[in-house]
N, C-alpha and C positions, 0 to 999 in steps of 0.2 A: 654717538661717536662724533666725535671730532671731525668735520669733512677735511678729508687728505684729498688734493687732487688728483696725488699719484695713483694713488688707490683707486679712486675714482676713474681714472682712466683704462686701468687695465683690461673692464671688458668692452671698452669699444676695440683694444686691441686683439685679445684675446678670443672674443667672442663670449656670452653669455656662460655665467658662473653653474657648472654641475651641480645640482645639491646632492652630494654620496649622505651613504649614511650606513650604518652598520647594525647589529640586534641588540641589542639590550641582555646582558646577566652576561652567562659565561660564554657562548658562541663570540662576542663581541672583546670580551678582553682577550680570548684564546686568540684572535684575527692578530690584536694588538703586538703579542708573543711574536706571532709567525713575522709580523713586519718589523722588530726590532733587528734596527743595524747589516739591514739589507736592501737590493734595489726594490723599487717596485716591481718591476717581471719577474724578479725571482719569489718575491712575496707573495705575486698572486700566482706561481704556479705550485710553491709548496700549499699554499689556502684548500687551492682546485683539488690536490690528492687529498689531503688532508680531510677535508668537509665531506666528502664519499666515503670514507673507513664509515664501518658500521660502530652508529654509538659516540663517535668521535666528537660530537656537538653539545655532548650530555656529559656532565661531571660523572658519574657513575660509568656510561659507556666509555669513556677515555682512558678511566681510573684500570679500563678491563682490558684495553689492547695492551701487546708487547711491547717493550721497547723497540724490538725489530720492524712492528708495523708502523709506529711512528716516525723510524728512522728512516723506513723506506717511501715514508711522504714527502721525505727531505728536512724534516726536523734536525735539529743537531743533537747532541748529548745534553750538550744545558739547557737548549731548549724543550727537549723531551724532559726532564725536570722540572724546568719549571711548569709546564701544562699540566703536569704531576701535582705539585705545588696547588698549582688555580682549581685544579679539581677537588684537589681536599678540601682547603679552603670550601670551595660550597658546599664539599659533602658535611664538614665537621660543623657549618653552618657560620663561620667568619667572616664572608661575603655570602649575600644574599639580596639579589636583583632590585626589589623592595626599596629593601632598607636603603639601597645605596642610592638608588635614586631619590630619595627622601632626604640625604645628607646635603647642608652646600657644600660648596666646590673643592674648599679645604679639607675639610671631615672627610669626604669621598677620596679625594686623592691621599689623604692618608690612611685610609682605612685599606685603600685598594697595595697601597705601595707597603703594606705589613706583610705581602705573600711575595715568597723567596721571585725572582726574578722578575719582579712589575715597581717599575720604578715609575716616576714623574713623569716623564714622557708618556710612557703604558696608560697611567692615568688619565693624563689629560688629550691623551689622544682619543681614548674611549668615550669620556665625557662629553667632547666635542662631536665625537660622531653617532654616538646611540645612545647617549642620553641628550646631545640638542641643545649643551650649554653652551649661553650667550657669550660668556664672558672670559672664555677658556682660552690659553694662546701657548701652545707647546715651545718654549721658544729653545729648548735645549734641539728642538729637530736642526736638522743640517741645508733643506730643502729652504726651511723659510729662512734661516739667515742667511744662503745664495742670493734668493728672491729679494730678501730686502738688502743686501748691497747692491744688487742689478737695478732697483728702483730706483732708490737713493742714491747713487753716483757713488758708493762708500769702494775705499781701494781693497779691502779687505774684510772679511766676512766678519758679523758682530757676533761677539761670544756670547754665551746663551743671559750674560747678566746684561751685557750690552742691549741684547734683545728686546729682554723684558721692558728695557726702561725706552726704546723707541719706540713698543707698543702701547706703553702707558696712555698717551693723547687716546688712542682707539676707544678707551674700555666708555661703554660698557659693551660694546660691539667687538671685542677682540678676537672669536669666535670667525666671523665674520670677515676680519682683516685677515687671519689665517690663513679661510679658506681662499680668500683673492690674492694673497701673497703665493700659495701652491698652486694655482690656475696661473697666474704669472710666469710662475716655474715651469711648469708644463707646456705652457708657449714657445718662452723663449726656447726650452732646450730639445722639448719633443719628445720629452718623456710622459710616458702614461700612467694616471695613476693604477694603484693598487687594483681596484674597481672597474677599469676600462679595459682588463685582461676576461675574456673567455672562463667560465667553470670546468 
């Protein structure tokens, strides 16, 4: 990676960078699910009911609860489908933990993004967190293009193409710059991640 000083500086401000990290197979994209296009506190308090259903971590056990038990974890309609969806998917054997970790980053993220409600973001969020890729950078999230106008002096938030191409210098470290761009974020605004919520 490119030395950025901005970047470079964050954890003297911030203080030293969390390493989170999330499971690997389906507990880890179902996480994915549960944080799309919501806060963190609300993310990790539907996760917390969520992860205590019985079965609810296991494609088969998920495939078994109601819609009303999922919906009482605070799931929504689409997203009690699409965790529907992610279940099949490994039952019918189209994702499978393995094999996905075996794909690079492309092949994975397209492989993962064939199951109804797991798009790019879903993806490469997963990637980055429970499978450990170096070079993964979500740039369609809303968090790091805040973070990186607040670094960057930018007047207005870069749209997720603008993103990608300010992240470019980073790679092969983009990963990396992510997770310093959302430690940034969580400074400045005092939000906590996902992770930093109680089970």
């Amino acid at each position: 990676m490119v030395l950025d000083p901005d970047l470079a500086a964050i954890e003297v401000r911030a203080g030293a960078l969390p390493w989170r990290s999330r499971p690997a197979g389906f507990p880890g994209l179902l996480q994915a699910i549960v944080g799309q296009q919501i806060s963190n506190q609300a993310a990790a308090a539907i996760w917390g009911r969520l992860r205590v259903l019985p079965g609810a971590l296991e494609p088969a056990g998920l495939a078994a609860l109601s819609d009303a038990a999922l919906r009482g974890a605070g799931l929504s309609r689409p997203k009690v489908a699409h965790a529907r969806s992610l279940a099949a998917a490994f039952l019918d054997g189209t994702l499978e933990q393995g094999h996905l970790a075996g794909l690079d980053d492309e092949a994975a993220i397209a492989m993962i993004a064939t199951v109804r409600g797991m798009g790019r973001w879903s993806a490469e969020v997963y990637l980055l967190f429970a499978l450990g890729r170096h070079d993964v950078f979500p740039a369609a999230d809303l968090a790091l293009a805040a973070a990186a106008a607040d670094l960057k002096g930018l007047k207005v938030r870069p749209t997720a193409v603008e993103l990608r191409a300010l992240a470019e210098p980073w790679r092969p470290a983009r990963a990396l710059a992510a997770r310093l761009l959302w430690h940034h974020w969580r400074h400045v605004t005092g939000r906590p991640a996902m992770d930093d919520f109680p089970a």
